[in-house]
C-alpha positions in Angstrom: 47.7 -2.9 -51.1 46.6 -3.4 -47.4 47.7 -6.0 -45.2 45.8 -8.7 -44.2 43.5 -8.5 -41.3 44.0 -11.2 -38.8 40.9 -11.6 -38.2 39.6 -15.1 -37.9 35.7 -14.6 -36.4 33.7 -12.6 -34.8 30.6 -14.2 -32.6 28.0 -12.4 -30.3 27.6 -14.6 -27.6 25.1 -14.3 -24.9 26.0 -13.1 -21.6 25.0 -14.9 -18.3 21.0 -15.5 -18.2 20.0 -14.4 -21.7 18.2 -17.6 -23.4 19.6 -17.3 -26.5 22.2 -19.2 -29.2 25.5 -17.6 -30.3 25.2 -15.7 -33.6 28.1 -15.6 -36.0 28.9 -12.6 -37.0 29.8 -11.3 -41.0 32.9 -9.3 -41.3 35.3 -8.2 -44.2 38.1 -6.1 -44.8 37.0 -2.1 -44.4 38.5 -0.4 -47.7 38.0 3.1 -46.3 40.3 2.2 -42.9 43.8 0.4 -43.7 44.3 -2.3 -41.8 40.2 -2.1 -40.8 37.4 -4.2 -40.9 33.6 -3.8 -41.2 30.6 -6.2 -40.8 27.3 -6.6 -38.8 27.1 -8.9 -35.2 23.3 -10.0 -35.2 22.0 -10.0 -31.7 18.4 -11.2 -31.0 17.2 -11.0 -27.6 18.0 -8.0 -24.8 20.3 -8.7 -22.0 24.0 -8.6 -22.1 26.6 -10.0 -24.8 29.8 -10.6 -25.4 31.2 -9.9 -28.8 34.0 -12.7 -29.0 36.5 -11.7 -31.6 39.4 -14.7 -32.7 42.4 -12.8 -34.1 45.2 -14.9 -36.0 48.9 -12.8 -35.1 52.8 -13.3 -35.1 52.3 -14.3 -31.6 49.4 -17.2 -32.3 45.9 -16.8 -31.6 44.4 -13.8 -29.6 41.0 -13.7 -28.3 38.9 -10.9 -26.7 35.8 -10.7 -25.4 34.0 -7.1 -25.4 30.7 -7.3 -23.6 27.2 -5.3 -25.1 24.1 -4.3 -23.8 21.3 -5.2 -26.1 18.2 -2.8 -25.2 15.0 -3.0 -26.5 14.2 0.1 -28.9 11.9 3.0 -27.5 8.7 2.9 -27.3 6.4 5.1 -29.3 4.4 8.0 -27.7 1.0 6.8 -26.7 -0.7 9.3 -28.6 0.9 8.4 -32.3 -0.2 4.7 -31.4 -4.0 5.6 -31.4 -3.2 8.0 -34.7 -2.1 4.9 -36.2 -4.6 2.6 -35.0 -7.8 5.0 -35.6 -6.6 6.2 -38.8 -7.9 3.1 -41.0 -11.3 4.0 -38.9 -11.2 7.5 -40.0 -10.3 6.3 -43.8 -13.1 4.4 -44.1 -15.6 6.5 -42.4 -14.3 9.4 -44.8 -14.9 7.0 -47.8 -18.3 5.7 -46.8 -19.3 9.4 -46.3 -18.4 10.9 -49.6 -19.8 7.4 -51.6 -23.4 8.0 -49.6 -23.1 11.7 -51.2 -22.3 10.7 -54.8 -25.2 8.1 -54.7 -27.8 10.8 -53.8 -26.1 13.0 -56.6 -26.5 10.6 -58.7 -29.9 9.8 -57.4 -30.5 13.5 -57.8 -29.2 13.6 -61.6 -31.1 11.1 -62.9 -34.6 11.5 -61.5 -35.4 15.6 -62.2 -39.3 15.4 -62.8 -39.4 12.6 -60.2 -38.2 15.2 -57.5 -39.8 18.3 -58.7 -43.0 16.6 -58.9 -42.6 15.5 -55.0 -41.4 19.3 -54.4 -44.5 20.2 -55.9 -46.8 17.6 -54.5 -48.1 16.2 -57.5 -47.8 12.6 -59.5 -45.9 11.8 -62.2 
């Protein structure tokens, strides 16, 4: 069996000029890691934050603070953003293409002795 954590909460807690609330954070006992804990710390806005973590010991209450940089993912090349935004364009061009072919196919299939006869200028 493993011991019990101490742990008593974990809270991201933005740093010095980031507009943002405190998030509480979800933790629980790792089973891979004696003695380990696991969990997610939401944090919603760029800037910096402090991960405050409330431990529960022999020697009372502990509390430390280890500060995070949140940073905004990378942005994606310029050239994949127009792939993605022209490629609904270049669906339904495709598509409004190859339905104008099957109607004169169609057009074509239907109306044999009509066409010949305009091949051949003559009435029907």
């Amino acid at each position: 069996m493993q011991p019990q954590v101490p742990i008593r909460s974990v809270t991201s807690v933005p740093g010095h000029g980031v507009q943002a609330n405190p998030v509480k954070a979800s933790v629980s006992p790792d089973p891979k890691v004696p003695g380990g804990i696991q969990g997610s710390a939401e944090i919603t806005v760029r800037g910096v934050w402090n991960l405050q973590v409330i431990v529960d010991g022999s020697a009372g209450q502990g509390i430390a603070t280890i500060p995070v940089m949140a940073v905004a993912p990378t942005p994606i090349p310029l050239w994949l953003g127009w792939l993605i935004g022209l490629f609904p364009g270049g669906i339904i061009t495709f598509l409004l293409w190859y339905w104008n072919g099957k109607k004169e196919e169609q057009r074509f299939l239907q109306t044999p002795e009509r066409l010949r006869a305009e091949v051949d200028n003559k009435e029907v």
